[in-house]
Backbone atoms as SQL, in Angstrom:
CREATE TABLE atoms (id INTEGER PRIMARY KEY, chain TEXT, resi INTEGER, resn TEXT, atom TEXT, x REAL, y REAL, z REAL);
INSERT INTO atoms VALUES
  (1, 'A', 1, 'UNK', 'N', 0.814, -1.197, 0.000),
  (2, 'A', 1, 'UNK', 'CA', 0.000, 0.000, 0.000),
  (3, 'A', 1, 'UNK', 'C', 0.858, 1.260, 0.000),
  (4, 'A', 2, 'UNK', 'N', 2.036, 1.287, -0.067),
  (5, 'A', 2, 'UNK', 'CA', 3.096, 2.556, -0.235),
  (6, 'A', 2, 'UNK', 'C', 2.578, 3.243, -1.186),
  (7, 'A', 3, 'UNK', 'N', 2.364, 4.410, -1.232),
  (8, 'A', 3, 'UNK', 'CA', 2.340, 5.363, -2.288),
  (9, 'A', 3, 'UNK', 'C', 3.247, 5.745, -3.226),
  (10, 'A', 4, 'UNK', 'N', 4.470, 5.441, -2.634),
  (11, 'A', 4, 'UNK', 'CA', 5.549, 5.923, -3.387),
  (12, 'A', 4, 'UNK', 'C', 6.295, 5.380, -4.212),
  (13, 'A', 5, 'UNK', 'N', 6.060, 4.797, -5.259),
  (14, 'A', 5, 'UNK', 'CA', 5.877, 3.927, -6.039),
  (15, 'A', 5, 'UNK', 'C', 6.868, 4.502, -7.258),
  (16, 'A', 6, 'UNK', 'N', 6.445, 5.302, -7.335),
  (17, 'A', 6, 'UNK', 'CA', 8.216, 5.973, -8.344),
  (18, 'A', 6, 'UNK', 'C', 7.262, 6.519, -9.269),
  (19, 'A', 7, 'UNK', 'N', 6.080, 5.789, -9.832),
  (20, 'A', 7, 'UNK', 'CA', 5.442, 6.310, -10.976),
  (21, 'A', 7, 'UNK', 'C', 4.772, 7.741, -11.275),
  (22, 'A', 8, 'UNK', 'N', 4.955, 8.840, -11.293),
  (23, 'A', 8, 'UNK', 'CA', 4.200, 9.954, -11.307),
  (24, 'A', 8, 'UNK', 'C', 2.997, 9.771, -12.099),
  (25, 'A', 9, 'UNK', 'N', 2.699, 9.244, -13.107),
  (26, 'A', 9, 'UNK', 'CA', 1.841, 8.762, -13.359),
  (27, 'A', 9, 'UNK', 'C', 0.590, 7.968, -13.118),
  (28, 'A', 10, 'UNK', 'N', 0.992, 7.591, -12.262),
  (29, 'A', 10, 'UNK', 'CA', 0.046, 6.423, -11.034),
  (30, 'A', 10, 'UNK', 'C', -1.140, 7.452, -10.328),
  (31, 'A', 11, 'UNK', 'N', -2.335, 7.166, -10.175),
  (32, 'A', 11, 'UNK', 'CA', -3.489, 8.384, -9.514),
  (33, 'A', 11, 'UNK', 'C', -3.425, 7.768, -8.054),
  (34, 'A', 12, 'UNK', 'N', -2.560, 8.570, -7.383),
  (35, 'A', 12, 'UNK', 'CA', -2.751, 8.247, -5.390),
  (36, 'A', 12, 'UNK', 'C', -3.995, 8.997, -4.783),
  (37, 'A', 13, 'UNK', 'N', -4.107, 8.829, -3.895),
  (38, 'A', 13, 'UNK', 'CA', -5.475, 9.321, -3.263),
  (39, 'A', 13, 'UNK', 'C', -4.926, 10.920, -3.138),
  (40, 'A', 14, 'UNK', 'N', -3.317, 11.117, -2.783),
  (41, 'A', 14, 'UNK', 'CA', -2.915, 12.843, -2.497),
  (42, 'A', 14, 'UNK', 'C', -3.770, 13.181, -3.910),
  (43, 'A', 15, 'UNK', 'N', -3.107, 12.659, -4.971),
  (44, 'A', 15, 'UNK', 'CA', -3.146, 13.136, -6.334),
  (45, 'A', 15, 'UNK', 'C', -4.967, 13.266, -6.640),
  (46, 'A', 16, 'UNK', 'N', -6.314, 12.276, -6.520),
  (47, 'A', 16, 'UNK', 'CA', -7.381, 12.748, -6.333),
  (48, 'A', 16, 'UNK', 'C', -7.592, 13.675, -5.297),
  (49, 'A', 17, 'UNK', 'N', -7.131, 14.378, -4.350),
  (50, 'A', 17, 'UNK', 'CA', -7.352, 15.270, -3.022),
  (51, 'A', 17, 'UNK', 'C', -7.093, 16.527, -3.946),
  (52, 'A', 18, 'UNK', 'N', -6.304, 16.774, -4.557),
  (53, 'A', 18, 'UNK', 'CA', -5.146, 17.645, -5.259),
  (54, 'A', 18, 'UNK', 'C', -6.304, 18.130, -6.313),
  (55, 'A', 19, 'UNK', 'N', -6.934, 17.083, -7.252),
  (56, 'A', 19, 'UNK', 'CA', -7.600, 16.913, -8.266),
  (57, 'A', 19, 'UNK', 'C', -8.701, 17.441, -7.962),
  (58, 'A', 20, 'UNK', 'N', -9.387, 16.894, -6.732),
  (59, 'A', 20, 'UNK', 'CA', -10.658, 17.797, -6.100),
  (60, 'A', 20, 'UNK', 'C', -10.794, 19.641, -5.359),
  (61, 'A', 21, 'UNK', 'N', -9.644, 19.652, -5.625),
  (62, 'A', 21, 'UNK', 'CA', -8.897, 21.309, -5.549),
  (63, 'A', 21, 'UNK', 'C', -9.350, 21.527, -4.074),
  (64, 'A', 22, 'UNK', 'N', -8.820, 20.755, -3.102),
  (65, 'A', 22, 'UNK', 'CA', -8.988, 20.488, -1.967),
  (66, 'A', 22, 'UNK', 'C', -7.617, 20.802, -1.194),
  (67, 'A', 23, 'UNK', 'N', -7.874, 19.996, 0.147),
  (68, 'A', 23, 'UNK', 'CA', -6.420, 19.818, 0.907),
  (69, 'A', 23, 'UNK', 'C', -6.982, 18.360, 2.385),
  (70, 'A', 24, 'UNK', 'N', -5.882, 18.047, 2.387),
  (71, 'A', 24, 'UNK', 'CA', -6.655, 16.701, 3.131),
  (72, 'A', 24, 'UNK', 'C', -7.227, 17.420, 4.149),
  (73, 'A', 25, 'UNK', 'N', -6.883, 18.152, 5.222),
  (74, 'A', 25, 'UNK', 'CA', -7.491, 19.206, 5.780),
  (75, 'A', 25, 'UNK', 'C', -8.897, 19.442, 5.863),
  (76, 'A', 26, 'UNK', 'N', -8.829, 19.743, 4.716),
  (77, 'A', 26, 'UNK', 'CA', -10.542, 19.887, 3.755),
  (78, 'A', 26, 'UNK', 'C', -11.197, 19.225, 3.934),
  (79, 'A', 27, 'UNK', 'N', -10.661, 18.239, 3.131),
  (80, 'A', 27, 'UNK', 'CA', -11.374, 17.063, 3.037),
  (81, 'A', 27, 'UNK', 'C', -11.941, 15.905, 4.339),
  (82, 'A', 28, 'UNK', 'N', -11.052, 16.520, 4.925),
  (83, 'A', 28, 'UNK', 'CA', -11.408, 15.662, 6.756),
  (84, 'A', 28, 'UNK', 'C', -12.491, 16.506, 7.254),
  (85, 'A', 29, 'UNK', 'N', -12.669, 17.483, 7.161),
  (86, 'A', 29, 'UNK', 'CA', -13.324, 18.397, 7.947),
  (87, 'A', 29, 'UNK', 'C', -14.800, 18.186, 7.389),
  (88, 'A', 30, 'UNK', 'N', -14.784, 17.852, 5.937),
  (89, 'A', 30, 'UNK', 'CA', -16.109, 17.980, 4.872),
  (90, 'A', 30, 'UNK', 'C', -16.668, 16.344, 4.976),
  (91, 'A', 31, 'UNK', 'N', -15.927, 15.811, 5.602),
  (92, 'A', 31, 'UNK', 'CA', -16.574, 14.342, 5.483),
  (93, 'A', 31, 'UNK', 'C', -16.164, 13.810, 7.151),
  (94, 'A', 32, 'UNK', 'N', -16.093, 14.951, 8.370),
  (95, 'A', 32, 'UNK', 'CA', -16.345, 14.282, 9.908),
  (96, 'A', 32, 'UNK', 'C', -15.100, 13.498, 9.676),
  (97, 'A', 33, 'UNK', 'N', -14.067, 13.374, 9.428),
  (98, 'A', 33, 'UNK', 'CA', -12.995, 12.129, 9.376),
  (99, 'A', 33, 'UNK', 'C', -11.890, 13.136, 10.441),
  (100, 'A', 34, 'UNK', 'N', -11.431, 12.598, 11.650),
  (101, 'A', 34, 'UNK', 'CA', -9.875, 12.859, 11.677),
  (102, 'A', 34, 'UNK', 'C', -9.110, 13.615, 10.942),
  (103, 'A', 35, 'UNK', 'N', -8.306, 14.432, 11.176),
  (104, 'A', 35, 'UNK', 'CA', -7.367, 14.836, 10.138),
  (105, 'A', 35, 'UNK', 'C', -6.506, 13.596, 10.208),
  (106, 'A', 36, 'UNK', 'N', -5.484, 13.432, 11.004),
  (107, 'A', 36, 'UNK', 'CA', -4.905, 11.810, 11.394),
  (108, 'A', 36, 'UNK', 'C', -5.426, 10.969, 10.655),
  (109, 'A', 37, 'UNK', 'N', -6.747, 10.802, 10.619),
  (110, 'A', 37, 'UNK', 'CA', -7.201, 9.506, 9.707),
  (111, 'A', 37, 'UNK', 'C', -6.844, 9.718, 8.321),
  (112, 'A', 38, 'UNK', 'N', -7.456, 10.669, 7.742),
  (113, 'A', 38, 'UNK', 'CA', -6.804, 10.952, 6.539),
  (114, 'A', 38, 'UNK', 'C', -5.720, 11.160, 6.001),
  (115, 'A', 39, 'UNK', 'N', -5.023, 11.678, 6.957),
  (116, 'A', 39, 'UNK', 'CA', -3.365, 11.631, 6.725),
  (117, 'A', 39, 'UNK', 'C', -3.043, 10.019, 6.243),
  (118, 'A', 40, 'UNK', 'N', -3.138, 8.789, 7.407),
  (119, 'A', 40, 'UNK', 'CA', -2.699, 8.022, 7.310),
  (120, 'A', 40, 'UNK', 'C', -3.523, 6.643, 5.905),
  (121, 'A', 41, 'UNK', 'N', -4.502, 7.206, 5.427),
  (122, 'A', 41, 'UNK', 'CA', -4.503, 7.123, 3.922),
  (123, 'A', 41, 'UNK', 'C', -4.148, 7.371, 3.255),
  (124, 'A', 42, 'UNK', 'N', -3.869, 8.478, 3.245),
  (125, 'A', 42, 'UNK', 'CA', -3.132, 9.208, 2.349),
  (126, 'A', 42, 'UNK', 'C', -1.341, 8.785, 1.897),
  (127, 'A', 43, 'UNK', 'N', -1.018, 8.502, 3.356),
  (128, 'A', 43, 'UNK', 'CA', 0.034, 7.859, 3.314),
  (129, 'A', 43, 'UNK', 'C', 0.135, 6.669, 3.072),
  (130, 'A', 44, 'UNK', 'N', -0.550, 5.537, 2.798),
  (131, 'A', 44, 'UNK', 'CA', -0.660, 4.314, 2.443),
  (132, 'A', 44, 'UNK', 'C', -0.690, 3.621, 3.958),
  (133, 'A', 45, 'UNK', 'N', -0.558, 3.654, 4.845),
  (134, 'A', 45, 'UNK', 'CA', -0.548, 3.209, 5.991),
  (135, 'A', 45, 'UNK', 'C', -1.848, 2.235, 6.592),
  (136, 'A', 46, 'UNK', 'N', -2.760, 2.524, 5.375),
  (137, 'A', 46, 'UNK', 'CA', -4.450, 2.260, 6.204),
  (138, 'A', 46, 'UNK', 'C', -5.081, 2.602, 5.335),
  (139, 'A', 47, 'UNK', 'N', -5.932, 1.961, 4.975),
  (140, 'A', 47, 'UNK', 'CA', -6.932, 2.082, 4.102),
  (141, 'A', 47, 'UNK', 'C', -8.720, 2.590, 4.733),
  (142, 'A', 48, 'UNK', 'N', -9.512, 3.080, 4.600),
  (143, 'A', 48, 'UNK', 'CA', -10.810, 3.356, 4.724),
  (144, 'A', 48, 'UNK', 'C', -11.662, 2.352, 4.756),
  (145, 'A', 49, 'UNK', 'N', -12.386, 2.330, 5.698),
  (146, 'A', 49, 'UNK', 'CA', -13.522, 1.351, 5.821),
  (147, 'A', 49, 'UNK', 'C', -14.549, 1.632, 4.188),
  (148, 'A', 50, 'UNK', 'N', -15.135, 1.006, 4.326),
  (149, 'A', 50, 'UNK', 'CA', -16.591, 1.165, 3.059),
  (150, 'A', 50, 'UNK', 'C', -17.481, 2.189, 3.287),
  (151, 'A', 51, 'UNK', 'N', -17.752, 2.452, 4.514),
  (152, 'A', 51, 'UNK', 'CA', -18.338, 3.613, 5.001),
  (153, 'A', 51, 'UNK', 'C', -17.534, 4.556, 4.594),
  (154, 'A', 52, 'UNK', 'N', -16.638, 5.116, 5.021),
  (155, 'A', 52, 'UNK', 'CA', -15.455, 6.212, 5.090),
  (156, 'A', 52, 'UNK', 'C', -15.323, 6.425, 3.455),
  (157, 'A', 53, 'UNK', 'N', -15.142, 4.655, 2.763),
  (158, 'A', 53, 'UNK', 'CA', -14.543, 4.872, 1.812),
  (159, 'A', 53, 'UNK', 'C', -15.052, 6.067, 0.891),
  (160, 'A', 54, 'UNK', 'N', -17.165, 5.426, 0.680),
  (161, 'A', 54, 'UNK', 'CA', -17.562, 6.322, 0.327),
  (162, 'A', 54, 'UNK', 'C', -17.934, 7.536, 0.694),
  (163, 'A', 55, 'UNK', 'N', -17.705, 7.908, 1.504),
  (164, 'A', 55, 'UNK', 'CA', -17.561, 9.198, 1.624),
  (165, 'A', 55, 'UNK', 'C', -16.755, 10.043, 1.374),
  (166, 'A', 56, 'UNK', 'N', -15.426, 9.693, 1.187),
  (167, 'A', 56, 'UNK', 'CA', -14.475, 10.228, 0.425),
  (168, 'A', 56, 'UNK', 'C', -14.756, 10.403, -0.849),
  (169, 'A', 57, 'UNK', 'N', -15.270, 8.830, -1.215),
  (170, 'A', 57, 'UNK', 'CA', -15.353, 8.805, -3.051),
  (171, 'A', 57, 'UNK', 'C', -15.841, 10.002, -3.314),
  (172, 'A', 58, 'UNK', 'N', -17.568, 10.170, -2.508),
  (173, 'A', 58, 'UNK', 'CA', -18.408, 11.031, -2.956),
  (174, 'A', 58, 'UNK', 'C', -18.229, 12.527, -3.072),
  (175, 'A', 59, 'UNK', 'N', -17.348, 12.704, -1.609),
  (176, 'A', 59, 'UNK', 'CA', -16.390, 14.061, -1.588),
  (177, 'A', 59, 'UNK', 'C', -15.250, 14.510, -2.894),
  (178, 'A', 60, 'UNK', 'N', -14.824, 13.207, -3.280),
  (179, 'A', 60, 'UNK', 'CA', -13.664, 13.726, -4.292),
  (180, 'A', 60, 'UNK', 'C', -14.444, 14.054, -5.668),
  (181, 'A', 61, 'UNK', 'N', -15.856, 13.186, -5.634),
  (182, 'A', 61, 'UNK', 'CA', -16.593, 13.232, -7.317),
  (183, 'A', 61, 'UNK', 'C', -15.833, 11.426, -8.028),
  (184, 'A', 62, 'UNK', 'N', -14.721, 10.839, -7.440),
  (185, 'A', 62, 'UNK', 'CA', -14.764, 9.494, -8.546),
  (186, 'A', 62, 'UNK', 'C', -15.674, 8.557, -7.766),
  (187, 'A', 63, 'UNK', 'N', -15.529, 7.029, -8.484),
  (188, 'A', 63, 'UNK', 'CA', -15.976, 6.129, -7.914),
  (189, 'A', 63, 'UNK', 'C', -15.087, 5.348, -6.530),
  (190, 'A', 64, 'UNK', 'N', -15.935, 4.360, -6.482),
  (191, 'A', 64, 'UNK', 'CA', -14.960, 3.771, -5.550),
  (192, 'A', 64, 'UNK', 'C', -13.909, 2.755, -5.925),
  (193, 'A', 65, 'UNK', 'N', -14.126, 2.545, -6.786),
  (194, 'A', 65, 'UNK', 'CA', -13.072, 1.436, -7.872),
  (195, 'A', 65, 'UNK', 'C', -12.020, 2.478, -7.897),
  (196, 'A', 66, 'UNK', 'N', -12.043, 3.602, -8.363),
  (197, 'A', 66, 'UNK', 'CA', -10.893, 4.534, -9.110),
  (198, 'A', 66, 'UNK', 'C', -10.093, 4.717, -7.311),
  (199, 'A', 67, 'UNK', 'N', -11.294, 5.176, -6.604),
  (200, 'A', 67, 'UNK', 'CA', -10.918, 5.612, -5.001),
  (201, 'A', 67, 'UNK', 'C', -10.059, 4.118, -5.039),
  (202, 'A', 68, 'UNK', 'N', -10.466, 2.935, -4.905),
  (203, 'A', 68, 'UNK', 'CA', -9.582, 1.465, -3.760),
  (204, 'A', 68, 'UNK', 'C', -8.561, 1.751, -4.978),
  (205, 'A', 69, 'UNK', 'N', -8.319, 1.540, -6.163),
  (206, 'A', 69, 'UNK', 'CA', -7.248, 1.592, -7.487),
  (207, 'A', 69, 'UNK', 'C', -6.258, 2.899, -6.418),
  (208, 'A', 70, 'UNK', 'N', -6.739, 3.737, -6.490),
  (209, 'A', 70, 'UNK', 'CA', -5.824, 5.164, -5.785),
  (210, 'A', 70, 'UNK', 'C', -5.038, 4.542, -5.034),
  (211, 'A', 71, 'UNK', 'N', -5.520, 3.315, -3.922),
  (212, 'A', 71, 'UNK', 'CA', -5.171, 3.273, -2.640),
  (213, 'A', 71, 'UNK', 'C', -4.264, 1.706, -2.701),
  (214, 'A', 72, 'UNK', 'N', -3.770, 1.216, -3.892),
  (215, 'A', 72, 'UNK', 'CA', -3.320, 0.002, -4.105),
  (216, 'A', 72, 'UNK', 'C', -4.133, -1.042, -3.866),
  (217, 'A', 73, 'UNK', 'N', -5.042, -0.942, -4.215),
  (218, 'A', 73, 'UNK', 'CA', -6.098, -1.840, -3.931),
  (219, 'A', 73, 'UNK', 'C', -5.985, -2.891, -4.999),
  (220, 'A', 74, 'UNK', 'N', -6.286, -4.388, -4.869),
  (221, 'A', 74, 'UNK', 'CA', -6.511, -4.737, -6.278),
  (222, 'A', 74, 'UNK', 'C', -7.732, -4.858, -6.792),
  (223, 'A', 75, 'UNK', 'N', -8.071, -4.012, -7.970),
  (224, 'A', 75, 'UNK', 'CA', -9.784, -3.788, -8.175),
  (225, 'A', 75, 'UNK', 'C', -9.583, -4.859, -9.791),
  (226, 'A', 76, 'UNK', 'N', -8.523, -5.332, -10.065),
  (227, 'A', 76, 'UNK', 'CA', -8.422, -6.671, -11.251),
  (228, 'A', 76, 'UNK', 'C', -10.180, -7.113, -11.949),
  (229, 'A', 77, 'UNK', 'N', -10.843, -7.996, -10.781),
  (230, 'A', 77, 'UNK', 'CA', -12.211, -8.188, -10.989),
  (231, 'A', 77, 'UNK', 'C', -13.322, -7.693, -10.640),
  (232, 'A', 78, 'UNK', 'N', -13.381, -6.699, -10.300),
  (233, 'A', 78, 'UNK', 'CA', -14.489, -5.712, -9.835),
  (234, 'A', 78, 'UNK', 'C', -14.576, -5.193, -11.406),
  (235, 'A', 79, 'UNK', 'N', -15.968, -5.079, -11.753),
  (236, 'A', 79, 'UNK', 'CA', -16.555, -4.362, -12.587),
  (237, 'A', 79, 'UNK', 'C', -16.105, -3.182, -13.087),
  (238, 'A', 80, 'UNK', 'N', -15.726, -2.949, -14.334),
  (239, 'A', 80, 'UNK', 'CA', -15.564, -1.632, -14.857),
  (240, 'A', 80, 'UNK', 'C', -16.875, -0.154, -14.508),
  (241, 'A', 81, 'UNK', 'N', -16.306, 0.903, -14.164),
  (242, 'A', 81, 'UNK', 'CA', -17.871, 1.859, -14.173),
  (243, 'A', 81, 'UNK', 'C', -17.764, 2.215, -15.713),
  (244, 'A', 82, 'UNK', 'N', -19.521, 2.285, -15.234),
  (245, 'A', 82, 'UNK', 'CA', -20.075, 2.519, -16.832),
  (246, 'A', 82, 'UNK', 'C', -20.555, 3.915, -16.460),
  (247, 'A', 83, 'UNK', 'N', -20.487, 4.995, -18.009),
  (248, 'A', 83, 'UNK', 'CA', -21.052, 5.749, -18.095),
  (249, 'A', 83, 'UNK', 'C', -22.760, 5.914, -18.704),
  (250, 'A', 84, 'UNK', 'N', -23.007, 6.849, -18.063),
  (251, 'A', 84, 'UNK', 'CA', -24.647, 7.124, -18.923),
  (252, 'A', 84, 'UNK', 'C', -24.678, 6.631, -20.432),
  (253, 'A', 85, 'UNK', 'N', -23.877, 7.717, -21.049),
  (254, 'A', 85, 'UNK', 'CA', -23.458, 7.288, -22.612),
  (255, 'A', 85, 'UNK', 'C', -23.151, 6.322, -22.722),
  (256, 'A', 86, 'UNK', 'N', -22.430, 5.645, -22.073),
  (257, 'A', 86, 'UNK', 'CA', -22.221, 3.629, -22.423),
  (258, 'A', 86, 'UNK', 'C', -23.397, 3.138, -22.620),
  (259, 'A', 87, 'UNK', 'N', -24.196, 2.905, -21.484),
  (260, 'A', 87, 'UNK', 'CA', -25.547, 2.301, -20.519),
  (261, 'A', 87, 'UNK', 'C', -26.049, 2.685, -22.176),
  (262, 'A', 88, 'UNK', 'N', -26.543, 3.898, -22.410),
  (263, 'A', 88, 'UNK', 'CA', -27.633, 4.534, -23.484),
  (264, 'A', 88, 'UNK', 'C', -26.738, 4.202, -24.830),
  (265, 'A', 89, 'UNK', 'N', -25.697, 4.175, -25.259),
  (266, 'A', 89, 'UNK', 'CA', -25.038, 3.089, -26.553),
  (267, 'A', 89, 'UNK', 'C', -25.670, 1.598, -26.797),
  (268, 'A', 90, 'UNK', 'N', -25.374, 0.769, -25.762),
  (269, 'A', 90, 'UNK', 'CA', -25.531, -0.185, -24.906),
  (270, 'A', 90, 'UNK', 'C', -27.095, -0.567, -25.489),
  (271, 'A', 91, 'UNK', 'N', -28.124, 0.147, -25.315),
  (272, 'A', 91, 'UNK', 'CA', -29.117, 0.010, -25.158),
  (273, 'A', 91, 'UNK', 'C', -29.713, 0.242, -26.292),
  (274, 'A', 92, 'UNK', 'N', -29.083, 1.525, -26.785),
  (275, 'A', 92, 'UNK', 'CA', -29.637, 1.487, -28.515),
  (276, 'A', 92, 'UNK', 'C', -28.793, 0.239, -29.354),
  (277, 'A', 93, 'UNK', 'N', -27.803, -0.016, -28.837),
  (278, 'A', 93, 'UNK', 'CA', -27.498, -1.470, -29.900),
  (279, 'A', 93, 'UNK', 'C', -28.297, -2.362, -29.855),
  (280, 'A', 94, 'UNK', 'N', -28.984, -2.748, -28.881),
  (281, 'A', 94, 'UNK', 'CA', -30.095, -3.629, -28.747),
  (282, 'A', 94, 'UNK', 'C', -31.477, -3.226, -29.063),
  (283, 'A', 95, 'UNK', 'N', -31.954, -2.351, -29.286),
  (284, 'A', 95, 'UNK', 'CA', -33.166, -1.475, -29.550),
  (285, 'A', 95, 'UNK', 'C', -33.662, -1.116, -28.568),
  (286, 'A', 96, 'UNK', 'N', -33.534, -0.961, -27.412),
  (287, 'A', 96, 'UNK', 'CA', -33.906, -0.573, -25.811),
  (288, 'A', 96, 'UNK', 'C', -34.205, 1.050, -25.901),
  (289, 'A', 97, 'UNK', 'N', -35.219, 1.400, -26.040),
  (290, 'A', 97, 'UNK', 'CA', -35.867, 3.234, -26.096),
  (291, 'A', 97, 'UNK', 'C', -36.119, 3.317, -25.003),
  (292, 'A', 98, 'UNK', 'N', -36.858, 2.462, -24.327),
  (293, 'A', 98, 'UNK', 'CA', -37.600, 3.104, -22.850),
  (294, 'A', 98, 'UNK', 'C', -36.815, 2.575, -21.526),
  (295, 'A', 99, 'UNK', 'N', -36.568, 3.408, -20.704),
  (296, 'A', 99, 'UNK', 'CA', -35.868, 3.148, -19.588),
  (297, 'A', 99, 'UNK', 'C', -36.658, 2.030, -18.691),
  (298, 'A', 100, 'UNK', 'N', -37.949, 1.545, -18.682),
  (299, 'A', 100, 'UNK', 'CA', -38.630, 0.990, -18.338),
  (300, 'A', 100, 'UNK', 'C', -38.301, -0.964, -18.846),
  (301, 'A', 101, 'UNK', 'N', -37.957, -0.279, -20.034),
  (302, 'A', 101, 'UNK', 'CA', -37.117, -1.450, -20.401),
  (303, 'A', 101, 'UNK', 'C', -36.033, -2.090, -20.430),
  (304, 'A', 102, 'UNK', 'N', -35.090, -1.087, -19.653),
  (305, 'A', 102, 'UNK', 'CA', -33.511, -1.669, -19.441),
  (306, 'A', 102, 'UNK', 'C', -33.780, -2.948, -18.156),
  (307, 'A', 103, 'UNK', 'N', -32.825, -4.041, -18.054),
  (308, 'A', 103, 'UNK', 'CA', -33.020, -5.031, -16.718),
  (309, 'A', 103, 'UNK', 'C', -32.563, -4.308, -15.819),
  (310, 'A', 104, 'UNK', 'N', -32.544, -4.787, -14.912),
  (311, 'A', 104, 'UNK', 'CA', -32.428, -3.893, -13.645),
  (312, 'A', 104, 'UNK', 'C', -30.934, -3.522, -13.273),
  (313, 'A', 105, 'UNK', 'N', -29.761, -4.440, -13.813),
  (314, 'A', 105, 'UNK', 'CA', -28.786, -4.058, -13.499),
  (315, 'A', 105, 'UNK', 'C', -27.700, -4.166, -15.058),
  (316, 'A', 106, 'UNK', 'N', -26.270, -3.263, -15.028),
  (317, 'A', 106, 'UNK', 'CA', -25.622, -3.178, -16.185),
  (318, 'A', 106, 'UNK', 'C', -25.153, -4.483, -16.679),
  (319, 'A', 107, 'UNK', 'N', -25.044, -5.805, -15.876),
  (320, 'A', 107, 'UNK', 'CA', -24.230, -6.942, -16.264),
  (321, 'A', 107, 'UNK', 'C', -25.678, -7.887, -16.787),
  (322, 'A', 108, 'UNK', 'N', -26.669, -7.486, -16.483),
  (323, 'A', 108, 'UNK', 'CA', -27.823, -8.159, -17.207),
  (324, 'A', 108, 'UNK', 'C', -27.669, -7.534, -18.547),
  (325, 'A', 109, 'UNK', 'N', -27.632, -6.126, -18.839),
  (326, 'A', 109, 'UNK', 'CA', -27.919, -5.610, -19.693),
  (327, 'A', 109, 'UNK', 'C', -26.619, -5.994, -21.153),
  (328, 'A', 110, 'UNK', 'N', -25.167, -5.917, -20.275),
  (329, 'A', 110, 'UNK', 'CA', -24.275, -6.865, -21.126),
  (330, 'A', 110, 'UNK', 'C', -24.411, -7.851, -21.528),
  (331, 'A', 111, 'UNK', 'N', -24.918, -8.811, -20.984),
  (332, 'A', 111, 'UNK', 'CA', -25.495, -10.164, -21.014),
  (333, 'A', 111, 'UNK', 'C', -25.751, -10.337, -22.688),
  (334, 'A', 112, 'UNK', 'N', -27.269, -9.277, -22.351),
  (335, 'A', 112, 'UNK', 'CA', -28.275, -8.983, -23.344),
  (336, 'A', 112, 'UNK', 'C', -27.178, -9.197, -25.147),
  (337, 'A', 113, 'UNK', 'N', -26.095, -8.012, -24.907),
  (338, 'A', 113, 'UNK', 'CA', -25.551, -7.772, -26.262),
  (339, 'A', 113, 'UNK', 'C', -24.501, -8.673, -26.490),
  (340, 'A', 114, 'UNK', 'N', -24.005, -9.449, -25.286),
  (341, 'A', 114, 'UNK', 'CA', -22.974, -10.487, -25.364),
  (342, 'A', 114, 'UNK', 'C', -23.137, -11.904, -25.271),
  (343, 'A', 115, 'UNK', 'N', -24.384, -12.550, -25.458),
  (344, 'A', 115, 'UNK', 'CA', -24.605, -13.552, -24.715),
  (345, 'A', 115, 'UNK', 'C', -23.585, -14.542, -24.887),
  (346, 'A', 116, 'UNK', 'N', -22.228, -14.898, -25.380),
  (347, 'A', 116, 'UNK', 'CA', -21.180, -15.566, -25.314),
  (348, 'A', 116, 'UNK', 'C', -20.990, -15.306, -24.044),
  (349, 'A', 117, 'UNK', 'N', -20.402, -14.320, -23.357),
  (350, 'A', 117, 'UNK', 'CA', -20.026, -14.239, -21.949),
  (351, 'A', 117, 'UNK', 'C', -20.430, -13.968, -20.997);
């Protein structure tokens, strides 16, 4: 869970904090967290409960995949996020107009256009 990884390239949780034109500071104060607590995420030291997690997510604007990815997480088999525009691509490839008609969740709805996998 080190952050310091050599890659500048790599998105750390500083680097979403940074991105949310914030300061961990901020960000502790806007989501009830410790400053301490957040520090020591930040530093790779500790990771966020699921609770916490999202609340950060929701504070920074990403998901929580991109948030645990930030945090060395391995998100390998966790679901890709889909966008609106995917979902609504997605749906006109299949002829799907009415929202009434999408299944209830996105991996049904893949299903639908993939049925190999």
């Amino acid at each position: 869970m080190n952050p310091n990884t050599g890659n500048e390239n790599e998105q750390t949780l500083k680097n979403l904090i940074e991105a949310a034109r914030t300061s961990q500071r901020q960000l502790s104060r806007d989501i009830h967290i410790a400053e301490v607590t957040v520090n020591t995420w930040v530093a790779g030291k500790k990771i966020p409960r699921l609770d916490n997690a999202a609340l950060v997510a929701g504070q920074l604007g990403v998901s929580l995949k991109t948030l645990a990815k930030s945090m060395r997480v391995d998100v390998t088999d966790i679901p890709g996020d889909y966008s609106l525009i995917e979902l609504k691509a997605i749906a006109a490839e299949l002829g799907i107009e009415r929202v009434e008609d999408l299944p209830a969740d996105f991996q049904a709805l893949k299903r639908m256009r993939d049925p190999q996998n």
